[in-house]
TIVO-2410 file (N, C-alpha, C; in nm, 3 decimals):
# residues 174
REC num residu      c1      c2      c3 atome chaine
REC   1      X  -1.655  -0.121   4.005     N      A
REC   1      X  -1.531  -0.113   3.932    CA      A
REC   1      X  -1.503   0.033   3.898     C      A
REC   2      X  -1.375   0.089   3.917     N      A
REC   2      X  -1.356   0.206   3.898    CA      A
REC   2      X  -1.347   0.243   3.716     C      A
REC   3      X  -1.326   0.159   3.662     N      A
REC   3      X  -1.335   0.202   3.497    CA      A
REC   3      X  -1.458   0.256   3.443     C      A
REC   4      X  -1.570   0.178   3.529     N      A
REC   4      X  -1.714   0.211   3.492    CA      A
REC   4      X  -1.710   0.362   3.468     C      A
REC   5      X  -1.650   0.441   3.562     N      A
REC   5      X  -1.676   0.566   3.564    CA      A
REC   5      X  -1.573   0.680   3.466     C      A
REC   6      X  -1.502   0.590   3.423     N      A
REC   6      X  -1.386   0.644   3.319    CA      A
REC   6      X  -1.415   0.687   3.171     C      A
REC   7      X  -1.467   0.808   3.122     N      A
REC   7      X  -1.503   0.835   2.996    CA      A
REC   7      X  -1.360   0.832   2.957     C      A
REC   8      X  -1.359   0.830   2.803     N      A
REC   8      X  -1.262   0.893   2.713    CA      A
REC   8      X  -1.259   1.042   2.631     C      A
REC   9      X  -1.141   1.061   2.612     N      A
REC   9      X  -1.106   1.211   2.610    CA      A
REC   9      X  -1.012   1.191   2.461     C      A
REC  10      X  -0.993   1.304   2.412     N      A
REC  10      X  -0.915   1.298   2.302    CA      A
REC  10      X  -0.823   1.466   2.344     C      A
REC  11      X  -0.638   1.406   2.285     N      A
REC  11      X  -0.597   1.545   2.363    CA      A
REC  11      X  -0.540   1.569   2.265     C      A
REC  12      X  -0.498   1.667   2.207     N      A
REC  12      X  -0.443   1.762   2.118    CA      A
REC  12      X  -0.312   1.779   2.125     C      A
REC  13      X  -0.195   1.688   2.115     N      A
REC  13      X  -0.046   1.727   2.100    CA      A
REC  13      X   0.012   1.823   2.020     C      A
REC  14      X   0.139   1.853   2.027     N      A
REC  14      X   0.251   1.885   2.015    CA      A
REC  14      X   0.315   1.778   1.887     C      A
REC  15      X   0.347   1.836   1.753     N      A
REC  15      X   0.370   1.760   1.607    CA      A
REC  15      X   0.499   1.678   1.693     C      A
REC  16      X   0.461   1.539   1.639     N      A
REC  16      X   0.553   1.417   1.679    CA      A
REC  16      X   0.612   1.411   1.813     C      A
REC  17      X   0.541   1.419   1.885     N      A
REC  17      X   0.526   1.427   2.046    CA      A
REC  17      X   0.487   1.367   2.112     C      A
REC  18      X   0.347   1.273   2.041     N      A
REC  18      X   0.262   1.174   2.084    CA      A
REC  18      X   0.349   1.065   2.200     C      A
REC  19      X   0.440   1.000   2.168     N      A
REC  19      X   0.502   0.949   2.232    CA      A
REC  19      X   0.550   0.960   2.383     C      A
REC  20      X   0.630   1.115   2.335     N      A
REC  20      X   0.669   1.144   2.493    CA      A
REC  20      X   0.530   1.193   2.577     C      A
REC  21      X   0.427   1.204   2.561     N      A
REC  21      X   0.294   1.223   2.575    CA      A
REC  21      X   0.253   1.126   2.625     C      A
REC  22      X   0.239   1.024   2.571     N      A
REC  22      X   0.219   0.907   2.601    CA      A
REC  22      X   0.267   0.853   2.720     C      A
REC  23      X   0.419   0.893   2.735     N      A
REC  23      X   0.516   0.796   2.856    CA      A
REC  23      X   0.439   0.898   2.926     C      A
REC  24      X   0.448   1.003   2.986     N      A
REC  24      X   0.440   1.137   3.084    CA      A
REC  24      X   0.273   1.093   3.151     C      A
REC  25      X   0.233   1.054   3.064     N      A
REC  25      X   0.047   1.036   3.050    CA      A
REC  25      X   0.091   0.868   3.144     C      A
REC  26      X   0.102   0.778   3.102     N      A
REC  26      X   0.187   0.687   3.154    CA      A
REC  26      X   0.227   0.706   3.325     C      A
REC  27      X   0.340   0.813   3.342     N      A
REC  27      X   0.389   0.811   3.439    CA      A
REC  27      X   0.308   0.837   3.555     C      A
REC  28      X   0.174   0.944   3.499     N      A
REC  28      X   0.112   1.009   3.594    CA      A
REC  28      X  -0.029   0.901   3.634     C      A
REC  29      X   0.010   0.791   3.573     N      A
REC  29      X  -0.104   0.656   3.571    CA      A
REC  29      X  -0.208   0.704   3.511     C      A
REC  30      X  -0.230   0.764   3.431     N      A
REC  30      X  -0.341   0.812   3.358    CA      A
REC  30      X  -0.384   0.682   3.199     C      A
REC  31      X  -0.445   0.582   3.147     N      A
REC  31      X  -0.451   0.527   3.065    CA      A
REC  31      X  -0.500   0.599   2.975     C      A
REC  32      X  -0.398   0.584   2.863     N      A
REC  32      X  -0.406   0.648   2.682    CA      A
REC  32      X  -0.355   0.559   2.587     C      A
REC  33      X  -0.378   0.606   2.481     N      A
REC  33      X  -0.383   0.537   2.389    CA      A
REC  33      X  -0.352   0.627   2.270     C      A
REC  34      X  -0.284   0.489   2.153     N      A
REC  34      X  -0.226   0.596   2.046    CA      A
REC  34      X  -0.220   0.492   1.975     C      A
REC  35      X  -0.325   0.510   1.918     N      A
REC  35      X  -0.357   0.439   1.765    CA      A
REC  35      X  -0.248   0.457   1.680     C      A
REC  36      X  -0.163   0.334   1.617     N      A
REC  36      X  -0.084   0.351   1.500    CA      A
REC  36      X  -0.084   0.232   1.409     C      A
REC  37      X   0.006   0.214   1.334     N      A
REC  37      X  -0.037   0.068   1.211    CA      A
REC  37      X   0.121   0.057   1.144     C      A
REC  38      X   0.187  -0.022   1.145     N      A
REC  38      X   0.332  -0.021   1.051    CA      A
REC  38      X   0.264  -0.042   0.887     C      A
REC  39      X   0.366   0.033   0.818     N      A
REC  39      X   0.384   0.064   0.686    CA      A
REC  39      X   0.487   0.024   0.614     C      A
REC  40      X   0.455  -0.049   0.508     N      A
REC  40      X   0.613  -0.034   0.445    CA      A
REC  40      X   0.639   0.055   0.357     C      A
REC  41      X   0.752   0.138   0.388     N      A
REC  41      X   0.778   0.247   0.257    CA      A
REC  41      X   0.908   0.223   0.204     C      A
REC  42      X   0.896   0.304   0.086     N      A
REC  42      X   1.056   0.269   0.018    CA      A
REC  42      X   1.167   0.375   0.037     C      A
REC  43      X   1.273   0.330   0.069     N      A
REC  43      X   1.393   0.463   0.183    CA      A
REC  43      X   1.505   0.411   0.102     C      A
REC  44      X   1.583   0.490   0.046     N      A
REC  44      X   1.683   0.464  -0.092    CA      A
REC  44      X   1.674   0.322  -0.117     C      A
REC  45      X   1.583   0.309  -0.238     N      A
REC  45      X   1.536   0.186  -0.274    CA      A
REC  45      X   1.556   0.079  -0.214     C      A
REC  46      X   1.517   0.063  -0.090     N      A
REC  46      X   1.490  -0.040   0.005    CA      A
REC  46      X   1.358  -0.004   0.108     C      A
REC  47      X   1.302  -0.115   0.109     N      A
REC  47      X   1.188  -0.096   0.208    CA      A
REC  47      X   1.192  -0.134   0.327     C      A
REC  48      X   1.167  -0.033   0.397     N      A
REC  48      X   1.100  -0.030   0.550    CA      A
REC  48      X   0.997  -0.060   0.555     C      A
REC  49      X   1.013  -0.108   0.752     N      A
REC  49      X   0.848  -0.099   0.809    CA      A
REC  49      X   0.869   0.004   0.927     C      A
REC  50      X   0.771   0.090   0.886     N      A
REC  50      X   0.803   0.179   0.990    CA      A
REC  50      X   0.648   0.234   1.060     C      A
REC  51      X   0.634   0.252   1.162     N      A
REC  51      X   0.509   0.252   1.289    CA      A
REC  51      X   0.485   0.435   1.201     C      A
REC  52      X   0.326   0.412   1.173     N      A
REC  52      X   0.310   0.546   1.146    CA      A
REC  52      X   0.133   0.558   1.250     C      A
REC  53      X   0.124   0.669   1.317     N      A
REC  53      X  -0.016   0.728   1.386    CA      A
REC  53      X  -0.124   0.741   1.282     C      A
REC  54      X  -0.186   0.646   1.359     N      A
REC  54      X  -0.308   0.646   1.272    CA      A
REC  54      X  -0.391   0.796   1.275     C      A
REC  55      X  -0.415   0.832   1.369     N      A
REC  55      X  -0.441   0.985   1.402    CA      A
REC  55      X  -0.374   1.108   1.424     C      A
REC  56      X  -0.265   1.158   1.386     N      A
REC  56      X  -0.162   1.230   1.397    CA      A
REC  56      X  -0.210   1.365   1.504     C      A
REC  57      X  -0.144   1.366   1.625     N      A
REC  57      X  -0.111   1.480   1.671    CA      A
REC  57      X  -0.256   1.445   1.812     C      A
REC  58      X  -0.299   1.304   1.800     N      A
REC  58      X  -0.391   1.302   1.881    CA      A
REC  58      X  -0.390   1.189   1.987     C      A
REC  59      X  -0.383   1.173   2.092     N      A
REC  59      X  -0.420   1.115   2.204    CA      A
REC  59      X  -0.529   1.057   2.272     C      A
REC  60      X  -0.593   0.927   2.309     N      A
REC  60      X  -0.726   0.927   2.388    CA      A
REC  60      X  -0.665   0.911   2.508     C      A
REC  61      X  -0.715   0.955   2.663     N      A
REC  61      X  -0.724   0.922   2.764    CA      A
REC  61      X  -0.845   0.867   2.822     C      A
REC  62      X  -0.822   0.790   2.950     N      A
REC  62      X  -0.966   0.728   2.933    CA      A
REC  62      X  -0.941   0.814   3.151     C      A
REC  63      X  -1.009   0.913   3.165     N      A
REC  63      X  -1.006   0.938   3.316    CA      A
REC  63      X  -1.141   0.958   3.333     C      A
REC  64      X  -1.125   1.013   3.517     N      A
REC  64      X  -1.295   0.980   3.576    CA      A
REC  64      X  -1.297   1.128   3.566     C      A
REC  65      X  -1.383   1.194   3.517     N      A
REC  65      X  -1.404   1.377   3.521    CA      A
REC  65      X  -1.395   1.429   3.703     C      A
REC  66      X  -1.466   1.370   3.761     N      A
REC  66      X  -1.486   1.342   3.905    CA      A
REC  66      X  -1.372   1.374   3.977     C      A
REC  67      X  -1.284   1.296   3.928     N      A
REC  67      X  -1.163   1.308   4.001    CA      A
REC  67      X  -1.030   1.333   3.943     C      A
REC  68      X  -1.017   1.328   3.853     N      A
REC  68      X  -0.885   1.376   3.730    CA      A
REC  68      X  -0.881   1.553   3.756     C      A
REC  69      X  -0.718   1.561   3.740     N      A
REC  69      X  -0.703   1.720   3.754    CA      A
REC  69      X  -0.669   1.719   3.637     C      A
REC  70      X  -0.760   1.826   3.510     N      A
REC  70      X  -0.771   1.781   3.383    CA      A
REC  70      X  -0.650   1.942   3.393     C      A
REC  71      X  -0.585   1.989   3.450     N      A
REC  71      X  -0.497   2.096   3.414    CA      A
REC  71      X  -0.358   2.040   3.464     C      A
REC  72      X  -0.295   1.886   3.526     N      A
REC  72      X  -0.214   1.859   3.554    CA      A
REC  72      X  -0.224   1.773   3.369     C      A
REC  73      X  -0.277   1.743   3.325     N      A
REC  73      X  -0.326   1.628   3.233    CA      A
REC  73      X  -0.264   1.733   3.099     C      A
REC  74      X  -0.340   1.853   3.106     N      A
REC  74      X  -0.323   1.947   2.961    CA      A
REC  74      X  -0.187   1.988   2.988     C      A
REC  75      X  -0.107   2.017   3.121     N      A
REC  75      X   0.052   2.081   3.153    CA      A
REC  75      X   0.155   1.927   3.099     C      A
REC  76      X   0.102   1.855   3.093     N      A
REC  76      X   0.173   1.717   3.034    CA      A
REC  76      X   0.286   1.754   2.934     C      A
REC  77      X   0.408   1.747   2.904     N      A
REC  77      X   0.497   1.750   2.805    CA      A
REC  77      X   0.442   1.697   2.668     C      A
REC  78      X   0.434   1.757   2.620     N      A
REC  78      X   0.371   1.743   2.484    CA      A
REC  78      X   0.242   1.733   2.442     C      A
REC  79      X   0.155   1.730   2.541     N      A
REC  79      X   0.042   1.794   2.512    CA      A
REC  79      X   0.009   1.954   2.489     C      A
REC  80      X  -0.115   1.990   2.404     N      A
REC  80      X  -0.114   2.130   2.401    CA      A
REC  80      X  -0.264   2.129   2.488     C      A
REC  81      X  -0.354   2.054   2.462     N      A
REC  81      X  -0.487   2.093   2.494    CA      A
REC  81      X  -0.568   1.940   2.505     C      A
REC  82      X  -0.693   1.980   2.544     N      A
REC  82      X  -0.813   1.862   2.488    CA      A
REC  82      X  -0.856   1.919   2.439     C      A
REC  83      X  -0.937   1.866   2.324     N      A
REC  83      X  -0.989   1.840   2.219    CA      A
REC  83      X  -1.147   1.883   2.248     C      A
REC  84      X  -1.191   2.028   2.212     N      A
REC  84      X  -1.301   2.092   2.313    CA      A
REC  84      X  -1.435   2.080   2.193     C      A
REC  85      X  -1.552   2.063   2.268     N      A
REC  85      X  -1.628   2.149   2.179    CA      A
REC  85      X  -1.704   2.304   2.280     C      A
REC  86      X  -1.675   2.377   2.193     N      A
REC  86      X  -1.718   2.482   2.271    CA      A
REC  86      X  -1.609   2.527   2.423     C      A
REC  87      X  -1.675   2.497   2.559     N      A
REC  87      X  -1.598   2.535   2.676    CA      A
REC  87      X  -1.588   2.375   2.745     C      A
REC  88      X  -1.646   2.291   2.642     N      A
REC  88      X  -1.666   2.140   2.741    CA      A
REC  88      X  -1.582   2.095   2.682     C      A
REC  89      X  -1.554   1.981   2.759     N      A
REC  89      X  -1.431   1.851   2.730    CA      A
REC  89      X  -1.528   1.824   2.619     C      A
REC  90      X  -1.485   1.684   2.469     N      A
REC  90      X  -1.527   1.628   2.381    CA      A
REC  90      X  -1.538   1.532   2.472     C      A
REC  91      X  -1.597   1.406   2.488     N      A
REC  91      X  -1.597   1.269   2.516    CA      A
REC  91      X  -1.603   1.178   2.374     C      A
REC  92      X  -1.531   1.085   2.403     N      A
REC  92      X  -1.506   1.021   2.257    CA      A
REC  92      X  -1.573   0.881   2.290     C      A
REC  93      X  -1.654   0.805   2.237     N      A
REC  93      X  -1.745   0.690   2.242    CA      A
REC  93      X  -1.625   0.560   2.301     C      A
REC  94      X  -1.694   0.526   2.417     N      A
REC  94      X  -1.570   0.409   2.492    CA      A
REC  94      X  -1.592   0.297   2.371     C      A
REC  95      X  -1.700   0.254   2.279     N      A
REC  95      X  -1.698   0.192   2.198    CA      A
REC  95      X  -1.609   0.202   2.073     C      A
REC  96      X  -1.564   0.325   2.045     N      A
REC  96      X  -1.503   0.354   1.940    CA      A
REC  96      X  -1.355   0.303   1.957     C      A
REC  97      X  -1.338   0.387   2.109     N      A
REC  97      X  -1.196   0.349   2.141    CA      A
REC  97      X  -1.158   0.159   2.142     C      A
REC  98      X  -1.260   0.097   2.202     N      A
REC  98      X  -1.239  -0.058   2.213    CA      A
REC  98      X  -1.196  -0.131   2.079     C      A
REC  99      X  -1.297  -0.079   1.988     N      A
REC  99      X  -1.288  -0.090   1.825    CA      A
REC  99      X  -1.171  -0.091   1.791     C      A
REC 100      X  -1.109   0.024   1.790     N      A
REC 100      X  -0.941   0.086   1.762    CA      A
REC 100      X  -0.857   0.013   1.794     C      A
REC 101      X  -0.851  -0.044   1.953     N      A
REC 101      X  -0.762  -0.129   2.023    CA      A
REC 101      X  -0.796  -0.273   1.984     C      A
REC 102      X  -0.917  -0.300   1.935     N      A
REC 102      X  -0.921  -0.425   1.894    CA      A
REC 102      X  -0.849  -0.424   1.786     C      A
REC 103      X  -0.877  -0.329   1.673     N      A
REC 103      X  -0.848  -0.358   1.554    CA      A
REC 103      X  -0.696  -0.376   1.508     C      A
REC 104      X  -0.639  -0.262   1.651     N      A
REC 104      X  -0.471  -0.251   1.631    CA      A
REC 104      X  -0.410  -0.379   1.687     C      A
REC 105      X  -0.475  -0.473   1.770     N      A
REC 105      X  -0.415  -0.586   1.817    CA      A
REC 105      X  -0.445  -0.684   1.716     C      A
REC 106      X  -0.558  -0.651   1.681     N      A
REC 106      X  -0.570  -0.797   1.536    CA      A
REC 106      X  -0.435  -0.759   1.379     C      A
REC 107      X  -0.418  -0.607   1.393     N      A
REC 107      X  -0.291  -0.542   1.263    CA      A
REC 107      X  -0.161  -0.636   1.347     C      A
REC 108      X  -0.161  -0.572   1.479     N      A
REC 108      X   0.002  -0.595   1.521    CA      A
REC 108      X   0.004  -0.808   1.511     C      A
REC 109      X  -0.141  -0.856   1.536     N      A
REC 109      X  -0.124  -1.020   1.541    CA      A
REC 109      X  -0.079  -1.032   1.402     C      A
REC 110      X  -0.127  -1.015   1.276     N      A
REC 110      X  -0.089  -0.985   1.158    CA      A
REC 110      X  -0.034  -1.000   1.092     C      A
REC 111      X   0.112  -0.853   1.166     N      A
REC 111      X   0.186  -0.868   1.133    CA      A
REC 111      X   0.292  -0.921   1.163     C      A
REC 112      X   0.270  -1.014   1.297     N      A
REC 112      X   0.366  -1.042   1.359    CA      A
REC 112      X   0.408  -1.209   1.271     C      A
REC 113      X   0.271  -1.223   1.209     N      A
REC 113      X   0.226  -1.365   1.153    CA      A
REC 113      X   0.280  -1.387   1.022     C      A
REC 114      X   0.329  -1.271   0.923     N      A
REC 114      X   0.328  -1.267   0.802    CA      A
REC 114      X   0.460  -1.352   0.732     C      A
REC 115      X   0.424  -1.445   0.654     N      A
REC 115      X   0.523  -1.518   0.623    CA      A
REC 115      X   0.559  -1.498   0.510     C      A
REC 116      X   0.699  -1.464   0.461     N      A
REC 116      X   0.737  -1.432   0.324    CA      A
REC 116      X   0.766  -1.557   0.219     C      A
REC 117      X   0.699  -1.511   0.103     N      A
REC 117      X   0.727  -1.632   0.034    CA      A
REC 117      X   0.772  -1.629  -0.121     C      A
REC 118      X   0.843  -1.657  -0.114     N      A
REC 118      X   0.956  -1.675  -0.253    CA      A
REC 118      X   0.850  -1.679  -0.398     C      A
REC 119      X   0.867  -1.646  -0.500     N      A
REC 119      X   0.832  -1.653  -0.646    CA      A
REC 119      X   0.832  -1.800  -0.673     C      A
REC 120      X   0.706  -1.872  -0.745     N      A
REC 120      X   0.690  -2.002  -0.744    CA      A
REC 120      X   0.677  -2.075  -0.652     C      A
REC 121      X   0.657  -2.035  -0.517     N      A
REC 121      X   0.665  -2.115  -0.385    CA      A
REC 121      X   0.501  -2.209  -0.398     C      A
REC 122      X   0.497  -2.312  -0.366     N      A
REC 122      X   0.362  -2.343  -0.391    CA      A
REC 122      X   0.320  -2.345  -0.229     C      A
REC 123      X   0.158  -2.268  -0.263     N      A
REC 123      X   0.108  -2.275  -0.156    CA      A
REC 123      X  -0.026  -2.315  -0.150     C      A
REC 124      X  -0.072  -2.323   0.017     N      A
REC 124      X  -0.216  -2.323  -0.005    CA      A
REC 124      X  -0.304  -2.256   0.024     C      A
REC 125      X  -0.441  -2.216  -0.041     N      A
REC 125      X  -0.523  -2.135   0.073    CA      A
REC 125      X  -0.573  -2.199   0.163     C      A
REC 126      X  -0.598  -2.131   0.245     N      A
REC 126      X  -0.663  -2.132   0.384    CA      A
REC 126      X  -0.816  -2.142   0.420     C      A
REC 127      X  -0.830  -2.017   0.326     N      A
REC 127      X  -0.997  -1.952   0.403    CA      A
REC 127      X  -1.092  -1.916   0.252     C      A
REC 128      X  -1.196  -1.861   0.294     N      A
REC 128      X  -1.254  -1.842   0.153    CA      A
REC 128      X  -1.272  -1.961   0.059     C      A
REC 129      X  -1.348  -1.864  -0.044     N      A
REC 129      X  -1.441  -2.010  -0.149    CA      A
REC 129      X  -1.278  -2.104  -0.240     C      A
REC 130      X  -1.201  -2.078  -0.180     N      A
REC 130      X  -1.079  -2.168  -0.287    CA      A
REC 130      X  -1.030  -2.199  -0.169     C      A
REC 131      X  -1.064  -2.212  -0.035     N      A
REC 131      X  -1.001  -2.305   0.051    CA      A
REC 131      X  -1.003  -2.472   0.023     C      A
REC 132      X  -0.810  -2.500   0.043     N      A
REC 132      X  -0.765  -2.631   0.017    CA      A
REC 132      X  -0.678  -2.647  -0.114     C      A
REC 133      X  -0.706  -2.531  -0.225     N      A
REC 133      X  -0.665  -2.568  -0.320    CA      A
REC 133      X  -0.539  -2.496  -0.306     C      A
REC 134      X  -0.446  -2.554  -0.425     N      A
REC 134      X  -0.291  -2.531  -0.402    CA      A
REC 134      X  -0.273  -2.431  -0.511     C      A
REC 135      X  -0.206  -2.335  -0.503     N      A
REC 135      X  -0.166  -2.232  -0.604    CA      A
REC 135      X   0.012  -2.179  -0.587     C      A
REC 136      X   0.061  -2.147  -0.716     N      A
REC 136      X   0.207  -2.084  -0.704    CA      A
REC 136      X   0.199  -1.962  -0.669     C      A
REC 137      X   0.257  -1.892  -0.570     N      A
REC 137      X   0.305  -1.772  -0.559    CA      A
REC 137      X   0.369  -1.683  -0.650     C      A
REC 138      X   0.287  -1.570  -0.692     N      A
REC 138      X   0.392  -1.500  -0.778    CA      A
REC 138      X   0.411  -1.352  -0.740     C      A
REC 139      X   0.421  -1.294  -0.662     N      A
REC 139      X   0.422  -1.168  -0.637    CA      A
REC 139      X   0.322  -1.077  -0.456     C      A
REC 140      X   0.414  -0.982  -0.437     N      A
REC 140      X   0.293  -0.937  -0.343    CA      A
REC 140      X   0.181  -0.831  -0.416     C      A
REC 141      X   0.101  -0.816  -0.342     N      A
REC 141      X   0.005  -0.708  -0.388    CA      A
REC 141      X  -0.045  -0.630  -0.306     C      A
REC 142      X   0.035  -0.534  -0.265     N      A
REC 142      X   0.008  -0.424  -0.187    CA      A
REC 142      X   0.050  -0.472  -0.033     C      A
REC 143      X   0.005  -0.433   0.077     N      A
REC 143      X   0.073  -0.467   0.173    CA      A
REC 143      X   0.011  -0.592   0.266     C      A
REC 144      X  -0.145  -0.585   0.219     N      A
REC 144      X  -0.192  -0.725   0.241    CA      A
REC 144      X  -0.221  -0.840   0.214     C      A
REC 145      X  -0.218  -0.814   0.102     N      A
REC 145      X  -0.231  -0.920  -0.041    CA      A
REC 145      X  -0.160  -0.982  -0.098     C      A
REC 146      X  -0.211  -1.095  -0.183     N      A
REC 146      X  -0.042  -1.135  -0.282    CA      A
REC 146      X  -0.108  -1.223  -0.393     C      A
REC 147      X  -0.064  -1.185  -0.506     N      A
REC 147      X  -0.085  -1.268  -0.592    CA      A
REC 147      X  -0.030  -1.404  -0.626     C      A
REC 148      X  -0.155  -1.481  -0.682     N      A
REC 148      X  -0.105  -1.625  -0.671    CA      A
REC 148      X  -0.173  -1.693  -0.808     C      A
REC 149      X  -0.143  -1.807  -0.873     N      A
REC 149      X  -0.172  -1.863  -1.013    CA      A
REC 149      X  -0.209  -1.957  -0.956     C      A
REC 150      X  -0.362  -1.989  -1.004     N      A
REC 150      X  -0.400  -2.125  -0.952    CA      A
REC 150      X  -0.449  -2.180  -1.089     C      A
REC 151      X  -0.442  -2.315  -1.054     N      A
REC 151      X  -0.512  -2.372  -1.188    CA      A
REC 151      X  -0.653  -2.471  -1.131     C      A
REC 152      X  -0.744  -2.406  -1.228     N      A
REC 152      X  -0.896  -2.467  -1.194    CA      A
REC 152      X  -0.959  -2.511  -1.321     C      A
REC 153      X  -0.986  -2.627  -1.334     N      A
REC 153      X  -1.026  -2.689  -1.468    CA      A
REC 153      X  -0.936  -2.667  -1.564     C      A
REC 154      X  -0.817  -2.739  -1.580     N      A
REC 154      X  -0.675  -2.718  -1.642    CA      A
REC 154      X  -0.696  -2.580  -1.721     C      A
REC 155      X  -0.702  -2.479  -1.659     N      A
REC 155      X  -0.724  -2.337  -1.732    CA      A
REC 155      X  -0.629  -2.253  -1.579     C      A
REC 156      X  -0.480  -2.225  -1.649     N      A
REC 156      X  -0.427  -2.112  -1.510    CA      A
REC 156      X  -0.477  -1.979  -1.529     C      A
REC 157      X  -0.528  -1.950  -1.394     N      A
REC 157      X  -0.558  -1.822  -1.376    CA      A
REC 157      X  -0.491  -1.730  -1.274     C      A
REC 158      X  -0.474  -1.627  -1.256     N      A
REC 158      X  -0.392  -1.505  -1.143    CA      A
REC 158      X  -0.526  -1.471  -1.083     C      A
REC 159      X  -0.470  -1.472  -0.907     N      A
REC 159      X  -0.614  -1.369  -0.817    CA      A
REC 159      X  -0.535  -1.338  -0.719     C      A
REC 160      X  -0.597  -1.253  -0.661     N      A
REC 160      X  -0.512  -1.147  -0.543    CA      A
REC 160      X  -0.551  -1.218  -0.452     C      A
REC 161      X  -0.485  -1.291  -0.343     N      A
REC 161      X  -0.590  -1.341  -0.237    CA      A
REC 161      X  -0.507  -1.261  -0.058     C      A
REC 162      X  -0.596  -1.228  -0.005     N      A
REC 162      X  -0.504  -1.189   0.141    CA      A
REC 162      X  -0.348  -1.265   0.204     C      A
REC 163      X  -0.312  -1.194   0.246     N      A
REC 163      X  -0.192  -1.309   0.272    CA      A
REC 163      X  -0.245  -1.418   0.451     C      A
REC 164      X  -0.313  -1.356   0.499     N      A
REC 164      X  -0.388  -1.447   0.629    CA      A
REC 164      X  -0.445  -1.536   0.564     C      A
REC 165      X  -0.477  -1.616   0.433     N      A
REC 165      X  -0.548  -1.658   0.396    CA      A
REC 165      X  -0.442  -1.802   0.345     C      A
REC 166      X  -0.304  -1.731   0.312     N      A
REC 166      X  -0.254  -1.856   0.235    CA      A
REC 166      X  -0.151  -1.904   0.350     C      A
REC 167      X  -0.104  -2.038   0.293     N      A
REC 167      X   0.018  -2.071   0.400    CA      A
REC 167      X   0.105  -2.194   0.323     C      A
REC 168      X   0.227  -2.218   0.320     N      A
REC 168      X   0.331  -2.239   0.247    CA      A
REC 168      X   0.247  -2.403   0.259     C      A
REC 169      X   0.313  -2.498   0.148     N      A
REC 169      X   0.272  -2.650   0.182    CA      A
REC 169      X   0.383  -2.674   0.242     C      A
REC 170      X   0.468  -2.659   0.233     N      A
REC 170      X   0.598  -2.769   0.316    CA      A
REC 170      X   0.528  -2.679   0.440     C      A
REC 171      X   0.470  -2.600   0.511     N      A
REC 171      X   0.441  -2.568   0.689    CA      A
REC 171      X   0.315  -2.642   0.705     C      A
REC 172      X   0.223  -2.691   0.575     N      A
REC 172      X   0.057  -2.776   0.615    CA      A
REC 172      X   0.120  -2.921   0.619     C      A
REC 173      X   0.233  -2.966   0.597     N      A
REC 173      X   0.278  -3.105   0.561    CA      A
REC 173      X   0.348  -3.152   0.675     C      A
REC 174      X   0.285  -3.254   0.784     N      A
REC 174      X   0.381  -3.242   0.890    CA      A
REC 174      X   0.456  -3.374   0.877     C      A
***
């Protein structure tokens, strides 16, 4: 298999460039990668989700040293360099990179999953030691979380629980 022989590289862009870097890197069939994660921020008091680089200003390529022309690779539009130590290329751990891409496909599944849910909505958990039990929705908590009021031994209490964790009852009720 020709990947066997494919280390990874980390390349040094050009500020907010990554992209066209990316396509150019792309065009020349070279496989890269560009770690990022959506955010929500607040933009005249309304919130966005907007794609921010997890690594800013950086690139992995994954080529064969063997055979890659690593000076057609650095002349790339928006690249400036690789990422050296000393006079040698860096190689960046093919494990690290897999990690990354795993982790960004389990964010983007996520978020693709995230269901909004109204103040008082009753729901249920899912997962964890309070899986099954039913709690009201009252708020989010941060961008993964959400607070919810459950009542356990007629005593209500508030806990932050993940939002992968809960899911509306009218969607468990078929």
């Amino acid at each position: 298999m020709a990947d066997d022989k494919k280390d990874w590289y980390l390349l040094y862009c050009k500020g907010k460039e990554e992209p066209r870097a990316l396509i150019n890197l792309k065009n020349q069939g070279i496989e890269s990668f560009y770690p990022t994660m959506t955010v929500e921020k607040k933009l005249r008091n309304k919130l966005i989700c907007q794609e921010i680089a997890i690594f800013p200003n950086y690139l992995f390529v994954a080529i064969d040293k063997n055979t890659a022309n690593f000076n057609s690779i650095r002349s790339t539009r928006g690249v400036i360099d690789f990422v050296k130590c000393g006079a040698n290329y860096t190689k960046v751990p093919a494990a690290l990179v897999t990690e990354l891409r795993a982790t960004q496909r389990c964010r983007d599944k996520s978020a693709n999953e995230v269901t909004v849910f109204s103040e008082g909505e009753t729901v249920i958990i899912q997962d964890g030691a309070f899986k099954g039990i039913e709690a009201i929705y009252q708020c989010k908590d941060g961008l993964e979380r959400s607070m919810l009021l459950i009542n356990l031994i007629n005593h209500s209490t508030t806990m932050s629980v993940a939002n992968g964790e809960i899911k509306s009852k009218s969607d468990s009720e078929y």
